[in-house]
KOLGU-4560 file (N, C-alpha, C; in nm, 3 decimals, padded with zeros to 5 digits):
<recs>
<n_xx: 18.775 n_yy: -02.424 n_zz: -01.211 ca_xx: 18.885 ca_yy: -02.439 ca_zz: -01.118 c_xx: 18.880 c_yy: -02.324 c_zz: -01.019 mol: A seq: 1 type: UNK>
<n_xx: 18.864 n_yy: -02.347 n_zz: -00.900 ca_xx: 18.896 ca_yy: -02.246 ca_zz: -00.789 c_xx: 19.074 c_yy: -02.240 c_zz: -00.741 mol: A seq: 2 type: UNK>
<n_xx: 19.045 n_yy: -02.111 n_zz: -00.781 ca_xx: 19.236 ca_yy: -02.098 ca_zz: -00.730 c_xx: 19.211 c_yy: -02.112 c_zz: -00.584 mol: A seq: 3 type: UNK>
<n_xx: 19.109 n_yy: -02.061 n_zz: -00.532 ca_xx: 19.155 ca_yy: -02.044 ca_zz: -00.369 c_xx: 19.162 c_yy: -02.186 c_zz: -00.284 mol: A seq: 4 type: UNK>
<n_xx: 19.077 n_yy: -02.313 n_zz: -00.385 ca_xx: 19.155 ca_yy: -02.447 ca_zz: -00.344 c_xx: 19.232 c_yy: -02.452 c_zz: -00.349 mol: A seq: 5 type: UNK>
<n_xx: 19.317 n_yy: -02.473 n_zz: -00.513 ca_xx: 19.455 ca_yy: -02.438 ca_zz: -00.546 c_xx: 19.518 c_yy: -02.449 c_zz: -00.431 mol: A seq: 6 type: UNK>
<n_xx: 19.544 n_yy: -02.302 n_zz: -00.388 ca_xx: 19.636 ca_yy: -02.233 ca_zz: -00.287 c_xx: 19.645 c_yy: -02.324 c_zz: -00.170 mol: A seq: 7 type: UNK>
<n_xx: 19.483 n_yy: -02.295 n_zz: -00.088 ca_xx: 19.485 ca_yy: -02.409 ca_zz: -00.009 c_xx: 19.582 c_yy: -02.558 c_zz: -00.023 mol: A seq: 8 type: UNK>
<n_xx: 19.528 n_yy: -02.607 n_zz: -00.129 ca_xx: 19.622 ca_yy: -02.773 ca_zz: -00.111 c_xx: 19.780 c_yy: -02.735 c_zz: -00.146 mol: A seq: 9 type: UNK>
<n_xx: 19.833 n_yy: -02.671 n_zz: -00.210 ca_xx: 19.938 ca_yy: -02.611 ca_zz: -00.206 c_xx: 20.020 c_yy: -02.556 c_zz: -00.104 mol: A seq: 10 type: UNK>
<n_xx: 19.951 n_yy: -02.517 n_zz: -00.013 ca_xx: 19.989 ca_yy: -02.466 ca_zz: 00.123 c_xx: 19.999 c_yy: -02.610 c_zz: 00.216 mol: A seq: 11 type: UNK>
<n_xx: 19.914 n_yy: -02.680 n_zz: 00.232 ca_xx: 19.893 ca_yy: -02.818 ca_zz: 00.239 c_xx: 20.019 c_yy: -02.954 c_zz: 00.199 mol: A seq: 12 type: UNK>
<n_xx: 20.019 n_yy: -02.908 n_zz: 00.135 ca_xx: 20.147 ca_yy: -03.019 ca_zz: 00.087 c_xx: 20.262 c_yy: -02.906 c_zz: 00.143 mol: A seq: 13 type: UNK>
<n_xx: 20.279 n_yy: -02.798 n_zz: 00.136 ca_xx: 20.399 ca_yy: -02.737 ca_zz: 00.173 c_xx: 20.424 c_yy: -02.743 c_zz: 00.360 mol: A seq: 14 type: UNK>
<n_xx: 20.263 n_yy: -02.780 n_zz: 00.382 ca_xx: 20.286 ca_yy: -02.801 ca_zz: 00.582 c_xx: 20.322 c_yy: -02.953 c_zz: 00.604 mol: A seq: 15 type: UNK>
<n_xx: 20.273 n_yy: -03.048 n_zz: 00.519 ca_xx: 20.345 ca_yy: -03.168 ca_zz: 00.510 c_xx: 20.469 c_yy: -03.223 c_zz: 00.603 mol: A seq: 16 type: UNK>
<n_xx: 20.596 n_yy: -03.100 n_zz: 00.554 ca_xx: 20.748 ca_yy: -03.144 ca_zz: 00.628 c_xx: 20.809 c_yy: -03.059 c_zz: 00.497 mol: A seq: 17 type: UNK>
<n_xx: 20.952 n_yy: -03.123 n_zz: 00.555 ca_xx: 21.068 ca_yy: -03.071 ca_zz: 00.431 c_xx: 21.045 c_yy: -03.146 c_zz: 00.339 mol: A seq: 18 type: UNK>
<n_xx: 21.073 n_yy: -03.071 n_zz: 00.183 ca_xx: 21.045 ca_yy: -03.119 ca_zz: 00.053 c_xx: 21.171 c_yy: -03.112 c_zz: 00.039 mol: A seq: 19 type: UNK>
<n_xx: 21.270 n_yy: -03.186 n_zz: 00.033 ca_xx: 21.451 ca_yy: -03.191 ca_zz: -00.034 c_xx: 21.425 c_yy: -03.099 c_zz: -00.139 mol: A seq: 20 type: UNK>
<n_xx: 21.376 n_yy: -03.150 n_zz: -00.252 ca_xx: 21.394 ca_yy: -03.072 ca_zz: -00.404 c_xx: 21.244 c_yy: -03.012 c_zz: -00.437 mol: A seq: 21 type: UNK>
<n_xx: 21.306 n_yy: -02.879 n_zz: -00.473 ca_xx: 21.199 ca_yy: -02.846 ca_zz: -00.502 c_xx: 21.079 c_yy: -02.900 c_zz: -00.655 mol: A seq: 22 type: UNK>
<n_xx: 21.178 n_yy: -02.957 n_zz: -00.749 ca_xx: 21.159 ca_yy: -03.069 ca_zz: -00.835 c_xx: 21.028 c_yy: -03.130 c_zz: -00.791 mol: A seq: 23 type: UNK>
<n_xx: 21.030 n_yy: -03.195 n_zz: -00.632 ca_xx: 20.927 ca_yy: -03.288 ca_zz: -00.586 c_xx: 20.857 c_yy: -03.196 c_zz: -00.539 mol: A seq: 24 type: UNK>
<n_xx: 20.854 n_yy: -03.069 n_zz: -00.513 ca_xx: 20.750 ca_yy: -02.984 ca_zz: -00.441 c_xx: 20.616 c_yy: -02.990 c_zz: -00.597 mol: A seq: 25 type: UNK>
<n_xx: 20.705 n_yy: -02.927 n_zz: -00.665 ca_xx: 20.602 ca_yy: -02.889 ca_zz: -00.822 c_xx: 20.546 c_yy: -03.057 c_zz: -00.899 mol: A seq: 26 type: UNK>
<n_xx: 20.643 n_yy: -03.134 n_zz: -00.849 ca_xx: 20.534 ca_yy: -03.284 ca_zz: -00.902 c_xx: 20.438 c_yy: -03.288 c_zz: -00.846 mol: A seq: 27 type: UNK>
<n_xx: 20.431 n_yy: -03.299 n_zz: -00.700 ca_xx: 20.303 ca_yy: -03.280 ca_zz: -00.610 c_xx: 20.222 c_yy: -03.183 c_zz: -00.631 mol: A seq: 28 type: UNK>
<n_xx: 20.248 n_yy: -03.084 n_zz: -00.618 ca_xx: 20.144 ca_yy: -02.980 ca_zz: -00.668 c_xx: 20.064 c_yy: -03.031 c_zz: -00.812 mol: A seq: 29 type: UNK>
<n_xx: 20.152 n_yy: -03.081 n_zz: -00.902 ca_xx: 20.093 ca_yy: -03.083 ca_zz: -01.056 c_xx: 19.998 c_yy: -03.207 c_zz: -01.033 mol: A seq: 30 type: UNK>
<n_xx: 20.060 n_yy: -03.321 n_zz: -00.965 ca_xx: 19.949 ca_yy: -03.449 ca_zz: -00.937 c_xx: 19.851 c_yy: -03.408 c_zz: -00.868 mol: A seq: 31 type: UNK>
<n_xx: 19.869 n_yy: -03.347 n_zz: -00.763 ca_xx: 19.715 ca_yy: -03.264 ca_zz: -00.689 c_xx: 19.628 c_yy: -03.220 c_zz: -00.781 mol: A seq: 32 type: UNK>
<n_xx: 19.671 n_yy: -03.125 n_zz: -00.848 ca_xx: 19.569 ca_yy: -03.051 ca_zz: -00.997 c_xx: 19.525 c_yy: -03.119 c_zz: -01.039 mol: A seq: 33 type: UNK>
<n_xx: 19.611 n_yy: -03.204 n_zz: -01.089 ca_xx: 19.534 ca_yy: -03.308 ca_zz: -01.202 c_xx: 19.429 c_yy: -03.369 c_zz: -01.160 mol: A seq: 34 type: UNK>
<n_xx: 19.473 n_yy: -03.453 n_zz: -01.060 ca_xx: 19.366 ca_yy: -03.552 ca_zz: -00.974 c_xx: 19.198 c_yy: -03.450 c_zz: -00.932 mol: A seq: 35 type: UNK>
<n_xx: 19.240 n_yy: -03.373 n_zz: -00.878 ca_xx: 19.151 ca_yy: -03.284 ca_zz: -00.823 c_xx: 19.088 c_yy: -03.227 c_zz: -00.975 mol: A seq: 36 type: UNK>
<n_xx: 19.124 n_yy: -03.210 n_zz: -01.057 ca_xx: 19.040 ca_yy: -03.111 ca_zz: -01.195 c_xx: 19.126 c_yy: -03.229 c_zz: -01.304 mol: A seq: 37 type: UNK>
<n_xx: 19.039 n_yy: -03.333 n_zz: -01.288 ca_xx: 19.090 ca_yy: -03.424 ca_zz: -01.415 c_xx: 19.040 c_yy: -03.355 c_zz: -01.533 mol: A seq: 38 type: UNK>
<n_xx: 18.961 n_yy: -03.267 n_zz: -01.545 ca_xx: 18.926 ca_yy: -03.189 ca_zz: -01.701 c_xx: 19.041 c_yy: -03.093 c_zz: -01.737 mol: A seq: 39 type: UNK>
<n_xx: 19.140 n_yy: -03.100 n_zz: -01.627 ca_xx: 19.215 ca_yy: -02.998 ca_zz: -01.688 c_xx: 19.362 c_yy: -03.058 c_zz: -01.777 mol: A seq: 40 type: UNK>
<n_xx: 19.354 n_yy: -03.014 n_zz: -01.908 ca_xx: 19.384 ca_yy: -03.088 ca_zz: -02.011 c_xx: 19.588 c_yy: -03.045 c_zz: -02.003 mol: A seq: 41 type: UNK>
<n_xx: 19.582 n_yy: -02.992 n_zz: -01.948 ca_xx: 19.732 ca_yy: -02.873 ca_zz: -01.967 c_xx: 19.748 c_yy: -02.792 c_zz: -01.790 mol: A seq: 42 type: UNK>
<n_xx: 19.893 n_yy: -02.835 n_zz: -01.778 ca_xx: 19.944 ca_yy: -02.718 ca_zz: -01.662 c_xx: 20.102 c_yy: -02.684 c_zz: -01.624 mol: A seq: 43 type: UNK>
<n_xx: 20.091 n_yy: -02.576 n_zz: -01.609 ca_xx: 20.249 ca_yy: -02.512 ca_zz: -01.601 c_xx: 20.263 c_yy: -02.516 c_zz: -01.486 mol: A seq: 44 type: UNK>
<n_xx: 20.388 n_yy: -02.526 n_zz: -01.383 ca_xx: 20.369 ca_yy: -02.508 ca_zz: -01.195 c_xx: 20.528 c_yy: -02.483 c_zz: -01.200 mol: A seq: 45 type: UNK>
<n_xx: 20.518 n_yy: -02.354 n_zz: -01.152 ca_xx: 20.712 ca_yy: -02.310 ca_zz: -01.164 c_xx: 20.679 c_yy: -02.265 c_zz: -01.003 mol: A seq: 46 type: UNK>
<n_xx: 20.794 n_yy: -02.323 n_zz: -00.927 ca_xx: 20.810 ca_yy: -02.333 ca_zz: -00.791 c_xx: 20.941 c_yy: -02.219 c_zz: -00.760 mol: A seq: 47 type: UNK>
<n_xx: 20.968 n_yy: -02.153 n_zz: -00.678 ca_xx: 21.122 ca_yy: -02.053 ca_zz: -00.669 c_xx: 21.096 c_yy: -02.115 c_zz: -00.506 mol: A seq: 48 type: UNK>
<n_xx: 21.259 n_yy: -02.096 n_zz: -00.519 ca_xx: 21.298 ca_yy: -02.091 ca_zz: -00.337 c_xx: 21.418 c_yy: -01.950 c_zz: -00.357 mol: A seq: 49 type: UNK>
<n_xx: 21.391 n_yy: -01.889 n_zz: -00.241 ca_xx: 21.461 ca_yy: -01.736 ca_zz: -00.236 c_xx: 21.572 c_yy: -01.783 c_zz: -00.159 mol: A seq: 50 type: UNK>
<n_xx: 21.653 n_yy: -01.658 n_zz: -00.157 ca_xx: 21.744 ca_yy: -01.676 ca_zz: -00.075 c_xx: 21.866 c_yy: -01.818 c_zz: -00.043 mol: A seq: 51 type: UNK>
<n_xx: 21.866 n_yy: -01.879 n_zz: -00.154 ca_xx: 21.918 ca_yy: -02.019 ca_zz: -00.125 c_xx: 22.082 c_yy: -02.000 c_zz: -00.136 mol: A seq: 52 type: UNK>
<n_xx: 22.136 n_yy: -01.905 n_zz: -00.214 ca_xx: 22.245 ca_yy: -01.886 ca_zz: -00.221 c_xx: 22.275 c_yy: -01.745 c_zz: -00.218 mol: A seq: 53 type: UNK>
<n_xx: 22.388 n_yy: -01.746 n_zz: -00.146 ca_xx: 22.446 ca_yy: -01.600 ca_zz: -00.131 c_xx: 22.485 c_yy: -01.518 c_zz: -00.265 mol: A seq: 54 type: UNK>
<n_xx: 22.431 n_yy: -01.448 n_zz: -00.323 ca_xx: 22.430 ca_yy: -01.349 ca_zz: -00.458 c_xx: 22.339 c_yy: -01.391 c_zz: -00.569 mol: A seq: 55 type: UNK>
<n_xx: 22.225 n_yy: -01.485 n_zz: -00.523 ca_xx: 22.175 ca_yy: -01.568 ca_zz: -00.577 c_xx: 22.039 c_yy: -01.537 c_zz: -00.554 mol: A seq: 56 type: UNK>
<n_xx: 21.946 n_yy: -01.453 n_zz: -00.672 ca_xx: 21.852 ca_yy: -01.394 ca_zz: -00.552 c_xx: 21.720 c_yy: -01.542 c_zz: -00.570 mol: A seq: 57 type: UNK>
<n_xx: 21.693 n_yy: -01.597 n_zz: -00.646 ca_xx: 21.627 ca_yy: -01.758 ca_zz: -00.656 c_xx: 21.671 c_yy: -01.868 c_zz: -00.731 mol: A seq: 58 type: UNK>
<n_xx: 21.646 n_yy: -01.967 n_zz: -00.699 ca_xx: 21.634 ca_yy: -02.064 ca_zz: -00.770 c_xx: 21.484 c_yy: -02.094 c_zz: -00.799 mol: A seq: 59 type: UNK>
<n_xx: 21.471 n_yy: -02.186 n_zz: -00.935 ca_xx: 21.342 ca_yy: -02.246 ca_zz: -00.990 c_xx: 21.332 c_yy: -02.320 c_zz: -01.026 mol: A seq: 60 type: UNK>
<n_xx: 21.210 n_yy: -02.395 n_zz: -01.023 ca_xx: 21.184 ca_yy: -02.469 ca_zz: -01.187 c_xx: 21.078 c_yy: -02.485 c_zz: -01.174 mol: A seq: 61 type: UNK>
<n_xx: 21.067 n_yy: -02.502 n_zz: -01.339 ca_xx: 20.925 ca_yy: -02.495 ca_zz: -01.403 c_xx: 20.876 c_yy: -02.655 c_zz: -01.481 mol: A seq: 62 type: UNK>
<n_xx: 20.767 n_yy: -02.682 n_zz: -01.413 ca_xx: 20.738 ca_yy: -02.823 ca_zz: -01.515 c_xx: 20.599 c_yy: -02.786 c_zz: -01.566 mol: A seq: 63 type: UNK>
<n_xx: 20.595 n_yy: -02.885 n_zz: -01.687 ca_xx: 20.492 ca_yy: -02.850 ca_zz: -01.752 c_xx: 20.425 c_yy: -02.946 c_zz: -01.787 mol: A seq: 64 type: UNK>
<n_xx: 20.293 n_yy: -02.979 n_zz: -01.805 ca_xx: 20.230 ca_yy: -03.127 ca_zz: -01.816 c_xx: 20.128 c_yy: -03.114 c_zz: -01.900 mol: A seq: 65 type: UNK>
<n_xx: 20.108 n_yy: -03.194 n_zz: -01.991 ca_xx: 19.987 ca_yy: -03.224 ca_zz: -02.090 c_xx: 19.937 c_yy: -03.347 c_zz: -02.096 mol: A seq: 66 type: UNK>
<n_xx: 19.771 n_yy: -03.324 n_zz: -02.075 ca_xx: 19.744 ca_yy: -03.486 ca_zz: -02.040 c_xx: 19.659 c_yy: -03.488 c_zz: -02.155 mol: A seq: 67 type: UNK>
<n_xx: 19.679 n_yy: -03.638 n_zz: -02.227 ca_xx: 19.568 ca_yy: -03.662 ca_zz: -02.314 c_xx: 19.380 c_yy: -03.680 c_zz: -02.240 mol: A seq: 68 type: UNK>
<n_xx: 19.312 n_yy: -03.634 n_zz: -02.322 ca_xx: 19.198 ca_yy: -03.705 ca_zz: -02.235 c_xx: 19.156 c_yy: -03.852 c_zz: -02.353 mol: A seq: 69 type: UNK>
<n_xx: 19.100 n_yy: -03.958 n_zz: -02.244 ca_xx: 19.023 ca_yy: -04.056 ca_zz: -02.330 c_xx: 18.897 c_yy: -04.047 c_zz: -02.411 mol: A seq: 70 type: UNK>
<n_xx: 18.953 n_yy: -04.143 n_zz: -02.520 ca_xx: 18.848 ca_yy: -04.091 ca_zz: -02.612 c_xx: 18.708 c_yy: -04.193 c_zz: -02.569 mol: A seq: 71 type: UNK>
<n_xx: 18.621 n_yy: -04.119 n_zz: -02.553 ca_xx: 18.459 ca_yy: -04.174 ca_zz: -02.501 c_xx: 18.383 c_yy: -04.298 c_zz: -02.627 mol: A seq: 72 type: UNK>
</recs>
């Protein structure tokens, strides 16, 4: 896995437009991974947006995905 793709398509989906929830920012990201590195069996993708509320220094969330692989 190259992170510096990673980043790239990540940056990529984030030039897209507005993402409402960030919920749908980290699905996309996690379907990108997958698709792109179907060997990768397991992935964590925790997204923050700063500043969203006044005394509030982020919001987050974190999803987490485990894919079976098929058996050959």
């Amino acid at each position: 896995m190259c992170y510096e793709t990673v980043i790239e398509k990540v940056r990529a989906i984030a030039m897209e437009g507005h993402i409402k929830l960030i919920e749908t920012l980290a699905e996309r990201i996690a379907d990108t991974c997958h698709f792109d590195y179907p060997d990768v069996t397991a992935l964590n993708v925790k997204v923050s947006k700063i500043d969203v509320f006044s005394g509030v220094a982020k919001v987050s969330v974190q999803l987490e995905r485990n894919f079976e692989r098929e058996a050959n």
